[in-house]
N, C-alpha and C positions, 0 to 999 in steps of 0.2 A: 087810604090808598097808598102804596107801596109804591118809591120812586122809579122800579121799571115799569108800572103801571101810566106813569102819570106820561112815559115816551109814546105811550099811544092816544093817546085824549084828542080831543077834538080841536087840532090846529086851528092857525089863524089863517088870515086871506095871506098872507104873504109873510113869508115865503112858502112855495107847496110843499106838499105833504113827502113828495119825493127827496128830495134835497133840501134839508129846511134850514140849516143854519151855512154861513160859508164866509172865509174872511175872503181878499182877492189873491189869498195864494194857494186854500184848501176847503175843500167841501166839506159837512158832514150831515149823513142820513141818520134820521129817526131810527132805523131798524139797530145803524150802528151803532149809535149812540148808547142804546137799550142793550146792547152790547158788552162795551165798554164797562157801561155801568153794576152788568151782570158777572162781568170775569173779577172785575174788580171786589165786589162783593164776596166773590168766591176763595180768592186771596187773603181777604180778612179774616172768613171764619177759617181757614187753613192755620195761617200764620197765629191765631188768636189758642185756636186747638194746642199747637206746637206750644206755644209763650206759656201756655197756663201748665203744660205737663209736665216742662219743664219748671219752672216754679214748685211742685210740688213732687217734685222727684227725692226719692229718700231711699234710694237702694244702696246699701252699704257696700255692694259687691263689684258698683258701678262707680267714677269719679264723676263730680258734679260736671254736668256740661257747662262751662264757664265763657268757652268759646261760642259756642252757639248758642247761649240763652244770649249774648251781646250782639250777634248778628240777627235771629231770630226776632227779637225788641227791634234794631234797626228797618227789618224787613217788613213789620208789621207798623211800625210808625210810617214809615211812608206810603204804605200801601192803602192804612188808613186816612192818610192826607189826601190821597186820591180820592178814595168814595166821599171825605168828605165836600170834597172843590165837586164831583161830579152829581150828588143828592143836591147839593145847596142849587147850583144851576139849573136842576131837571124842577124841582119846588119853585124856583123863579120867572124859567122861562113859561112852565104852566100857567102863572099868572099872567104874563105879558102877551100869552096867544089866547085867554079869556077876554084882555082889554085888546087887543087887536095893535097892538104895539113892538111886536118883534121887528128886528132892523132889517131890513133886507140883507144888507152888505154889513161885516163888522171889520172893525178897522184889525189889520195886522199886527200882531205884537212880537216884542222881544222875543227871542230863544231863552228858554228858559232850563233850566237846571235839575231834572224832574226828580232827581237823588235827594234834592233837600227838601225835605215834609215842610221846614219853616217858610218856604213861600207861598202856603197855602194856609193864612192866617182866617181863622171863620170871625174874628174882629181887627178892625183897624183901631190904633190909638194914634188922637188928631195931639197938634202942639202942644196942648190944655191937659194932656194926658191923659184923657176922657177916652171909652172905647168909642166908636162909631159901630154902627151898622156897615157889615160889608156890601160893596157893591159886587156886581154881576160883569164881569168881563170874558171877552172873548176865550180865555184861556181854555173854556172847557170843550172846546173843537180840537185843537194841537195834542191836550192829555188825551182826549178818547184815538184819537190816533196811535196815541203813545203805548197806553196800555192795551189796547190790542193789538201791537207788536209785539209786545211783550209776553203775552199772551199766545200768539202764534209759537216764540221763540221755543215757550216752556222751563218749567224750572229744574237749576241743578237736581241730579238724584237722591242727592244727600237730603235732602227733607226731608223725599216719601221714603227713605230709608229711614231716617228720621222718627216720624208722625206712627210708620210702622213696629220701631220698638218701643214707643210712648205710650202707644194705643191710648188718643186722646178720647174721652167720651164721645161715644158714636151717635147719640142723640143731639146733645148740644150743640155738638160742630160737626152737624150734618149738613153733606155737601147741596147747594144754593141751587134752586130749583125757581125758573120763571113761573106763575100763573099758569095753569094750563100749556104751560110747553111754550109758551108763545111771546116773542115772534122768534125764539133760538128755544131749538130742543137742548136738553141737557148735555149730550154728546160737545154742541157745539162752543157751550159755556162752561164745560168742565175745566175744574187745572190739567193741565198736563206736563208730562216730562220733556226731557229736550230730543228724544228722543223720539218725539209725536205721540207717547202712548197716553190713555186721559183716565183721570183718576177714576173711577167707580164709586 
């Protein structure tokens, strides 16, 4: 099962199905969340597309993009810190609404810095140096806000100007499609520019 699949599964008693997580300064719905989770997704294999093409660029006619393989690497490490704070959470909290233990209310947290991928660690290391098991914090309500602003915003042009001269494998980093269209048609999870136009 696919982690935008697991935003539709059989909730718990509490919280409903409408509004299911919420700290006491922000809500967030299951539809969006699956959302979130899905632009997000979509940014990866973009950014992953661009990183790899570059990488294997060898046009003698052309200078190496030196400049944007180190923004490109930048863009795709954090946007991969995203989907991965947002999979680990959606794999957790399915557990917690099988055992019937999702919290009602979650406590508010810090402002957080969402530029830097390192505070999105998938292990803790305790005194002893030893990894831990990460825990499960509210954080993934404020990111899925986050990145679909972001989202909304859209990306500089320069990418798909970009991604366009690259022409990264069209199979591989083919653009991310939910199950059956559902609960976002593709229109609505696509990248798009800043200009509101969306990638195809």
């Amino acid at each position: 099962m696919s982690p935008a699949q697991t935003v539709s599964s059989t909730p718990s008693a509490s919280p409903p199905q409408s509004a299911l997580w919420s700290t006491f300064t922000s809500a967030l719905e299951r539809k969006e969340y699956c959302k979130a989770w899905a632009v997000t997704k979509q940014a990866v294999i973009f950014f992953e597309g661009i990183q790899d093409s570059l990488k294997a660029w060898e046009n003698p006619a052309e200078p190496k993009y030196v400049d944007e393989m180190l923004r490109a690497s930048a863009m795709l490490k954090k946007w991969k810190a995203y989907l991965a704070e947002l999979t680990f959470s959606m794999h957790t909290l399915r557990i917690w609404e099988i055992e019937h233990r999702v919290p009602e209310k979650w406590a508010a947290i810090p402002a957080y810095d969402y530029d830097n991928p390192h505070i999105f660690p998938l292990k803790t290391i305790n005194s002893a140096g030893e990894k831990e098991t990460r825990r499960l914090t509210p954080l993934f309500i404020p990111l899925s806000k986050h990145v679909i602003k972001l989202h909304e915003e859209g990306f500089d042009e320069e990418w798909f100007d970009l991604w366009d001269r690259l022409k990264p494998d069209p199979e591989k980093y083919a653009p991310y499609h939910l199950p059956l269209e559902r609960p976002w048609p593709y229109k609505d999870i696509a990248l798009r520019k800043k200009t509101g136009e969306i990638r195809e």
